[in-house]
Backbone as a chain_set.jsonl record, in Angstrom:
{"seq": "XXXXXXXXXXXXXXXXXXXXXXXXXXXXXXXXXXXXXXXXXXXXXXXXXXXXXXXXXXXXXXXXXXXXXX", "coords": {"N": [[8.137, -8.493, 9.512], [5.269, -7.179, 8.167], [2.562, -9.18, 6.475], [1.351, -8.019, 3.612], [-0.071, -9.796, 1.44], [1.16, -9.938, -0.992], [3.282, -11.845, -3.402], [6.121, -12.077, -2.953], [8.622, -11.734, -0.671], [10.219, -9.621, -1.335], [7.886, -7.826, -2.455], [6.019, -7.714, -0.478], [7.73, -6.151, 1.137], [8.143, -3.75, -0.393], [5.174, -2.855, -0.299], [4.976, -2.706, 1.782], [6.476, 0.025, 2.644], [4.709, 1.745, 1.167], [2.848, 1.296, 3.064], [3.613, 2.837, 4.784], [4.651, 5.242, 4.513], [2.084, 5.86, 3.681], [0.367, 6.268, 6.144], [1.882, 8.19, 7.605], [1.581, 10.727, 5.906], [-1.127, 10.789, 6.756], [-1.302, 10.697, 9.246], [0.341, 12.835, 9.919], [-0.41, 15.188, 8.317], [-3.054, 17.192, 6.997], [-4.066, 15.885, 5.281], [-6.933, 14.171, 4.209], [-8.208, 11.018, 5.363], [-9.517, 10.166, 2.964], [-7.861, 11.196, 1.378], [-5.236, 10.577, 1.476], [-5.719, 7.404, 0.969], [-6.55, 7.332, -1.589], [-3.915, 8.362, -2.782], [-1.88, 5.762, -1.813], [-3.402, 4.055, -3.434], [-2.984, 4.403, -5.861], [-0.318, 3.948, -6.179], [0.037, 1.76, -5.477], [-0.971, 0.638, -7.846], [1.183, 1.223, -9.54], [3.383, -0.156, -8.608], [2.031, -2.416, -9.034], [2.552, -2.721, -11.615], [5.295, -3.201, -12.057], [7.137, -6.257, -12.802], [6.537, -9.401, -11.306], [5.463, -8.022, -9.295], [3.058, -7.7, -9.971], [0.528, -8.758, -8.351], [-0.127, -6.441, -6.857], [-2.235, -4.987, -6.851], [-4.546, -6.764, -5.868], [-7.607, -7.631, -5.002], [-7.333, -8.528, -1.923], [-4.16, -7.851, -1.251], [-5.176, -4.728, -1.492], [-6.767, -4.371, 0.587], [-5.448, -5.41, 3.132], [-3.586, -3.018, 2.96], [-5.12, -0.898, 3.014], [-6.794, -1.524, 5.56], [-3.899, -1.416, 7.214], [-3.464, 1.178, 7.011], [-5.622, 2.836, 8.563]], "CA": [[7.44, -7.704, 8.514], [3.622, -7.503, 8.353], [2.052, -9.736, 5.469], [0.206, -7.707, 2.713], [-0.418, -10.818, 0.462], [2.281, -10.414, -1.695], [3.724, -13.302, -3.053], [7.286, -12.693, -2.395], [9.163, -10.929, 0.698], [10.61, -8.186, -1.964], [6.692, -7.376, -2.801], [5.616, -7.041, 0.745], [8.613, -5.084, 1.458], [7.715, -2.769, -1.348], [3.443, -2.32, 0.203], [5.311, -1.929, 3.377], [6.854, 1.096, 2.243], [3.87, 2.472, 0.836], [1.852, 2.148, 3.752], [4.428, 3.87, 6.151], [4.289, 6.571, 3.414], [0.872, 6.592, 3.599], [0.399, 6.535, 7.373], [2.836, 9.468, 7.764], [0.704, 11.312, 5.812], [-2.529, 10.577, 7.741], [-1.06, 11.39, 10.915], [0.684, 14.39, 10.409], [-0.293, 16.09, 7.873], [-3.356, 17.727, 7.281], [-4.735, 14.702, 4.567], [-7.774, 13.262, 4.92], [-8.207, 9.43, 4.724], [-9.782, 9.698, 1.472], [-7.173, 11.509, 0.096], [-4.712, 9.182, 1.448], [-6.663, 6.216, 0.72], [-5.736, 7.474, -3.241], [-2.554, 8.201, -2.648], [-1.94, 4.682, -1.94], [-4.102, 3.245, -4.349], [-1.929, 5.138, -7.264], [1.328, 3.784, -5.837], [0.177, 0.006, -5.712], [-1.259, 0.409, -9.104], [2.382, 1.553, -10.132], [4.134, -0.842, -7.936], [1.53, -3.594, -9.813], [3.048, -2.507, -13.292], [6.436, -3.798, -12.613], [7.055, -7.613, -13.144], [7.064, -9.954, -10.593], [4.655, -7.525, -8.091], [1.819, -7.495, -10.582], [-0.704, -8.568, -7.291], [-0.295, -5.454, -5.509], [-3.571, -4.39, -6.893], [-5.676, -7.768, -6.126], [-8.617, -6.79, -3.142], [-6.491, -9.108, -0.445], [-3.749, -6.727, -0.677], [-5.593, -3.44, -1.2], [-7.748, -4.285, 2.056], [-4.8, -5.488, 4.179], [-3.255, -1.78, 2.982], [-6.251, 0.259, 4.213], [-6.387, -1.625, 7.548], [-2.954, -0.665, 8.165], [-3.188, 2.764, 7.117], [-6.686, 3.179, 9.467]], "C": [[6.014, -8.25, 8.375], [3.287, -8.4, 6.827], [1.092, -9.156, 4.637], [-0.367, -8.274, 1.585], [-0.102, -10.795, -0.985], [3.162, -11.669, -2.019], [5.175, -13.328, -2.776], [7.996, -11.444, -1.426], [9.247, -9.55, 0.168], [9.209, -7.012, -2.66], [5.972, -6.86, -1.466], [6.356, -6.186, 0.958], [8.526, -3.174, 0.761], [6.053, -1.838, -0.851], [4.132, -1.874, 1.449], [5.675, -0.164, 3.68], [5.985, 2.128, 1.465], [2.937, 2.939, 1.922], [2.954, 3.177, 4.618], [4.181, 5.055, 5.625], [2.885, 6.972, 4.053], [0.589, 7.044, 5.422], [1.346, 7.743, 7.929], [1.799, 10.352, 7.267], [-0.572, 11.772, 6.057], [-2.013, 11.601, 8.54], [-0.356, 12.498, 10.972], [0.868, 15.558, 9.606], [-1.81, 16.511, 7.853], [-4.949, 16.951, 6.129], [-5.714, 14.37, 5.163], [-7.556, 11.826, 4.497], [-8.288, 9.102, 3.547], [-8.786, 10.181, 0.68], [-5.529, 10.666, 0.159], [-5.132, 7.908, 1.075], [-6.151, 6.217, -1.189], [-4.711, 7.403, -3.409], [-2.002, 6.513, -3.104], [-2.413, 3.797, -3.11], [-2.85, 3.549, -5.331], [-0.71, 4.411, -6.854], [1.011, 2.239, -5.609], [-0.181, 0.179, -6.813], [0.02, 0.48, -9.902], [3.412, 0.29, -9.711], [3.275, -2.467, -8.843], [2.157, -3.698, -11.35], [4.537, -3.358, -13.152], [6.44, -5.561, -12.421], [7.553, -7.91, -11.837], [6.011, -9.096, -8.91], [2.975, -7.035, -8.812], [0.191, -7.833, -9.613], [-1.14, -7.713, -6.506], [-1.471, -4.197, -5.742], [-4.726, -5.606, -6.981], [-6.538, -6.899, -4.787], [-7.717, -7.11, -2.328], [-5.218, -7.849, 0.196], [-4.3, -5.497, -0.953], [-6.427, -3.011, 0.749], [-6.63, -4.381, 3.164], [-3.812, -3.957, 4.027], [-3.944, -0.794, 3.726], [-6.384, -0.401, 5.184], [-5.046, -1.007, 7.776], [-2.564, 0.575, 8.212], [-4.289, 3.259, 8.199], [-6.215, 2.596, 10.612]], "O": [[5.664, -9.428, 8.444], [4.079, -8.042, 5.955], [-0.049, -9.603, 4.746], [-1.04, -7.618, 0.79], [-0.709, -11.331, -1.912], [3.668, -12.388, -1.156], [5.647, -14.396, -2.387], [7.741, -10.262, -1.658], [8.735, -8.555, 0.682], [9.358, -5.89, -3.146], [5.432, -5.756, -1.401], [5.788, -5.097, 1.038], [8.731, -2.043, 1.202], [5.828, -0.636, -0.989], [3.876, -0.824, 2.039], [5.287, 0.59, 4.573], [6.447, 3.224, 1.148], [2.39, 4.035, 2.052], [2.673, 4.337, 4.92], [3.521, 5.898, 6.234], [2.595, 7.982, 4.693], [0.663, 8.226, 5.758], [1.138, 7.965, 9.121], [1.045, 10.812, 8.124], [-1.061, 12.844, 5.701], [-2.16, 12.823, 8.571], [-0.369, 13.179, 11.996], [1.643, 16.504, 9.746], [-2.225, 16.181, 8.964], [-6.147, 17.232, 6.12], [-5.735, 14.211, 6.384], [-6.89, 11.477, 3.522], [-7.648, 8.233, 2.954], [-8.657, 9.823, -0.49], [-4.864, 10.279, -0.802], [-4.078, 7.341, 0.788], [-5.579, 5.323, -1.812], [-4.251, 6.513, -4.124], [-1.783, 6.104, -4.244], [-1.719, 2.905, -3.597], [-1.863, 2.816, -5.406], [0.05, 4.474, -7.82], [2.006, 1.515, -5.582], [0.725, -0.443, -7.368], [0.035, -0.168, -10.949], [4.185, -0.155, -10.56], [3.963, -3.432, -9.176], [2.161, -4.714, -12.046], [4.883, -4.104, -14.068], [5.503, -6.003, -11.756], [8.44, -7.316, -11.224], [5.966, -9.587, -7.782], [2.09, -6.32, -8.341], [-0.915, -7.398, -9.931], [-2.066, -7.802, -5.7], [-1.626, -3.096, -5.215], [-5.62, -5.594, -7.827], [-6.228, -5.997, -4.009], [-7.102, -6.171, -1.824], [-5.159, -7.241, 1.265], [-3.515, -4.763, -0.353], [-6.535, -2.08, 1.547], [-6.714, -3.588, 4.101], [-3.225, -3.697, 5.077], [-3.595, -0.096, 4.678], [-5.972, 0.264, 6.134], [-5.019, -0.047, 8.545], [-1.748, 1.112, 8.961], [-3.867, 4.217, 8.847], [-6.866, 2.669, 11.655]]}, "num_chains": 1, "name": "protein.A"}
C-alpha cells in the first residue's frame, strides 16, 4: 500500500480509497481534474473529521493525493 502520510495503516487505507475513487473518475468519466481535484478534497476533509484520521487534510497528504490522482 502506497504511503499518503497518514499516521496509521487504517488512515492510509482510508486516502487509498479515495484516490482510486478519484482516479476512476478522471479516467473515465467525463470530469475534469479540477473537478476531481474537489471531489477529493471534500472527502479528506470528511475523512479528517473522524478521530484518529484528523491529518488527512495536512499539505503532505493532500499533495501525495493529487500526485496520485495526476
Amino acid at each position: 500500500m502506497r504511503d499518503y502520510g497518514m499516521f496509521t495503516k487504517q488512515g492510509n487505507a482510508a486516502v487509498a480509497k479515495i484516490v482510486d475513487e478519484a482516479r476512476a473518475l478522471y479516467e473515465v468519466s467525463e470530469y475534469g481534474l479540477e473537478t476531481v481535484w474537489n471531489w477529493a478534497v471534500n472527502e479528506l476533509e470528511a475523512l479528517g473529521n473522524l478521530k484518529g484520521c484528523e491529518e488527512a487534510t495536512d499539505t503532505a497528504v493532500r499533495e501525495a493525493v493529487y500526485n496520485a490522482i495526476i
